[in-house]
C-alpha positions, 0 to 999 in steps of 0.5 A: 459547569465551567464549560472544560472538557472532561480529562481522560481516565487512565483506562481511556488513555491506554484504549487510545494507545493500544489503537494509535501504537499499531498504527504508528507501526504500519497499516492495520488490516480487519482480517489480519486482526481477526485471524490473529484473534484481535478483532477488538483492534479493528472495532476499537478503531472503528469506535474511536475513530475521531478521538484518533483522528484528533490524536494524530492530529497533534503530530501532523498526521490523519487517520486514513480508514477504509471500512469497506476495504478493511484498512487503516494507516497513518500518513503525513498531513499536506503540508502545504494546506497546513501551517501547523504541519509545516512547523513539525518534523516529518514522522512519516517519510517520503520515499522516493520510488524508481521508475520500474517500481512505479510501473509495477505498482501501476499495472497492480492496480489496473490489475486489482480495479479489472479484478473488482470489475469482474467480481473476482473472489477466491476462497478466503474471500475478496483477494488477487492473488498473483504468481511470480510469474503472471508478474513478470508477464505483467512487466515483461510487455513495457520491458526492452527485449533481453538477451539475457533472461536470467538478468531479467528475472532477477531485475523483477524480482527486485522490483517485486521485493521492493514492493513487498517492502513497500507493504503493496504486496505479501508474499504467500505460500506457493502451491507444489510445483508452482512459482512464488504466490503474492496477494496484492494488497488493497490499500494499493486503491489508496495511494493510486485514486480512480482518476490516476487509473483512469488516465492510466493507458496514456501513462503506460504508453509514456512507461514504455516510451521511456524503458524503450530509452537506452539503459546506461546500467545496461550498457556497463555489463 
């Protein structure tokens, strides 16, 4: 034994890039793939999970897998942390977000953390489901009074498309007569920890100090 590590088989090497390829593509959800009758997806992560995870590695990106919230998505290494990351180029890119989109995403995760708290399931199983309408509720408190109602719809709705873009929420098929229907997505929990939410109340009062601001924007109309 000369103490090399064995080369990986042709099989093996096409069962790593069948995983790796859809997560270079966007997040993979457990009940996305089993409806769609790719289970094997989902398990086949869970099996080789570090093999990913030393994949990824080599260009600058972890595996971040949550079994429990039956989830997995690819994001940049900290580059600060990691000299060899610092040295290659960014695959994942950063986005910056406006302050509206920021609030949006916020109230959804207090939302979703007063969803869990309360065991709340629908009948597909654990899932917030949310109108268009119990959204712009949610804005409508830490937004400045409008004259304009229909200029006010149409500013939430945009931050609404922004964070569908996002992949935070998914747009659902409305009930007859009702508004639009949204799922908010679980891999919110992931980019807003517990111990952002639990400063939460403070940060929403320094929200609605600064829409309170005048709006240039606004003021051109």
């Amino acid at each position: 034994m000369n103490g090399e590590q064995p080369h990986e088989t042709p099989a093996e090497a096409r069962d790593l890039s069948s995983l790796v390829i859809p997560l270079l593509k966007g997040v993979i959800y457990r009940n996305e793939a089993t409806a769609r009758n790719n289970a094997g997806l989902w398990s086949g992560l869970l099996d080789l999970q570090a093999r990913v995870r030393d994949y990824v590695a080599v260009l600058g990106l972890e595996l971040v897998l949550d079994e429990a919230e039956g989830y997995a998505f690819l994001r940049a290494r900290n580059r600060e942390d990691d000299e060899t990351a610092t040295k290659l180029p960014r695959l994942v890119a950063r986005r910056p977000l406006s302050f509206p989109v920021s609030l949006l995403l916020a109230l959804l995760r207090k939302k979703l953390a007063e969803f869990d708290a309360g065991g709340g399931q629908d009948v597909e199983g654990v899932r917030l489901v949310l109108s268009r309408d119990d959204i712009v509720e949610l804005l409508r408190v830490f937004l400045p009074e409008a004259s304009n109602e229909a200029r006010l719809m149409d500013r939430v709705d945009t931050h609404i498309n922004k964070v569908v873009e996002l992949g935070f929420l998914r747009r659902m098929k409305p009930m007859a007569g009702q508004s639009a229907a949204f799922e908010v997505r679980r891999i919110l929990k992931a980019f807003v920890d517990a111990q952002w939410l639990a400063d939460l109340d403070a940060r929403l009062a320094a929200y609605r100090v600064q829409l309170e601001a005048p709006d240039p924007v606004d003021g051109d109309a």
